[in-house]
N, C-alpha and C positions, 0 to 999 in steps of 0.2 A: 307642306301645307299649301293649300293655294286657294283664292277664296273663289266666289261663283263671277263667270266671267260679266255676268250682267248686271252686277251690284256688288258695290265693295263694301268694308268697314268703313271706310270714311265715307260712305255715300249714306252708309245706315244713320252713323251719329252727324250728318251735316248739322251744323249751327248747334250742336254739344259736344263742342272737346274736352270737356271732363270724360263726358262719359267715353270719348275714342281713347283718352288717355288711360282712363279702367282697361278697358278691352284688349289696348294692347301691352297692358301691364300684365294678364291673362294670356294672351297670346304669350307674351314672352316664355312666361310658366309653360306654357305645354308644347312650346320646343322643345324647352329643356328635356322634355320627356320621353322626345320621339315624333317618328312623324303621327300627322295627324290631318285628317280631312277638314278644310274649315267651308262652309257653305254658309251662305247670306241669304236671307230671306224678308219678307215685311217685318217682319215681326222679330226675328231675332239672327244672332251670328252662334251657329251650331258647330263644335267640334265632335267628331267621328271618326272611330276605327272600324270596328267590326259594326259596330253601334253608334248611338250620339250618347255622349259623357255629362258636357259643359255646355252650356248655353250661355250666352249675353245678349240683355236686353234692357229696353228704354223703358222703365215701368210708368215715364210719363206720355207715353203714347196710348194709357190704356187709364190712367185714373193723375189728380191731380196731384204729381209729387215732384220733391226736388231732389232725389234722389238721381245722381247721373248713370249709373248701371246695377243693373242687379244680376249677379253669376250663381244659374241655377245648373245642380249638380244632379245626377241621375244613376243613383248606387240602389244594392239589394235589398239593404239593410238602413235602419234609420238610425244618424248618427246623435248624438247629442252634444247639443252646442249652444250658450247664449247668445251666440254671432247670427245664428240663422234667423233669420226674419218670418221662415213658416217652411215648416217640413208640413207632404202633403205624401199619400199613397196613392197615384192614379191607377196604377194596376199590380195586379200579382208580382211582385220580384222587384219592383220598382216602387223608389223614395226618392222624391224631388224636393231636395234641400235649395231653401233662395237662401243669397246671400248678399243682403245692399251693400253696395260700396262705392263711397264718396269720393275714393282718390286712391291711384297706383300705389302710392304704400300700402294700403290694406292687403293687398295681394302679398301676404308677410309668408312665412315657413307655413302655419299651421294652415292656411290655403291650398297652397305650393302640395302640404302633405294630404289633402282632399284629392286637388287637382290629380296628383298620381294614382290615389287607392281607385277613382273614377278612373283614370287611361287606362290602368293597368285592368281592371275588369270590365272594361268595354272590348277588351281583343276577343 
């Protein structure tokens, strides 16, 4: 993995390390997995194989929240789960599951088991 040479994670989450501590609680998760393309942008830290999987982003850059990260997930199918904060269908084939998270433990197994069914069908 390596991120964009002109913006890192810690540059994204400057002045929220909660939300850099999500991120790389997240990151940890998709080593584990294999490699994985990570790229930084305004708006969010995109993991990519063939595709973009996982996303992390500051959902207080865009409305009033104290939320420190939200890991939005990009599968075929829509899963079902109380954790998710809003499953959305932007396009054909695609279901962008968000998922807030307040602190690296959240990133527990049954993430961990998102995080792969996403790596694994983004090759």
């Amino acid at each position: 993995m390596h991120a964009d040479a002109e913006r890192t994670p810690a540059q994204f989450f400057a002045g929220h390390p909660r939300g850099l501590a999500v991120y790389a609680a997240v990151a940890r998760a998709v080593e584990a997995l294999g490699p994985a393309e990570v790229t930084v942008s305004k708006s969010q830290i995109a993991f990519r194989r063939r595709r973009g999987f996982a996303y992390v982003w500051r959902p207080g850059q865009y409305v009033k929240s104290d939320v420190p990260a939200v890991l939005s997930l990009a599968l075929p199918q829509e899963l079902a789960s109380a954790r998710f904060k809003d499953v959305v269908h932007p396009s054909a084939g695609v279901w962008m599951h968000h998922l807030e998270l307040d602190e690296p433990a959240q990133v527990d197994d049954e993430v961990c088991g998102w995080l792969r069914l996403a790596f694994e069908l983004a090759e």
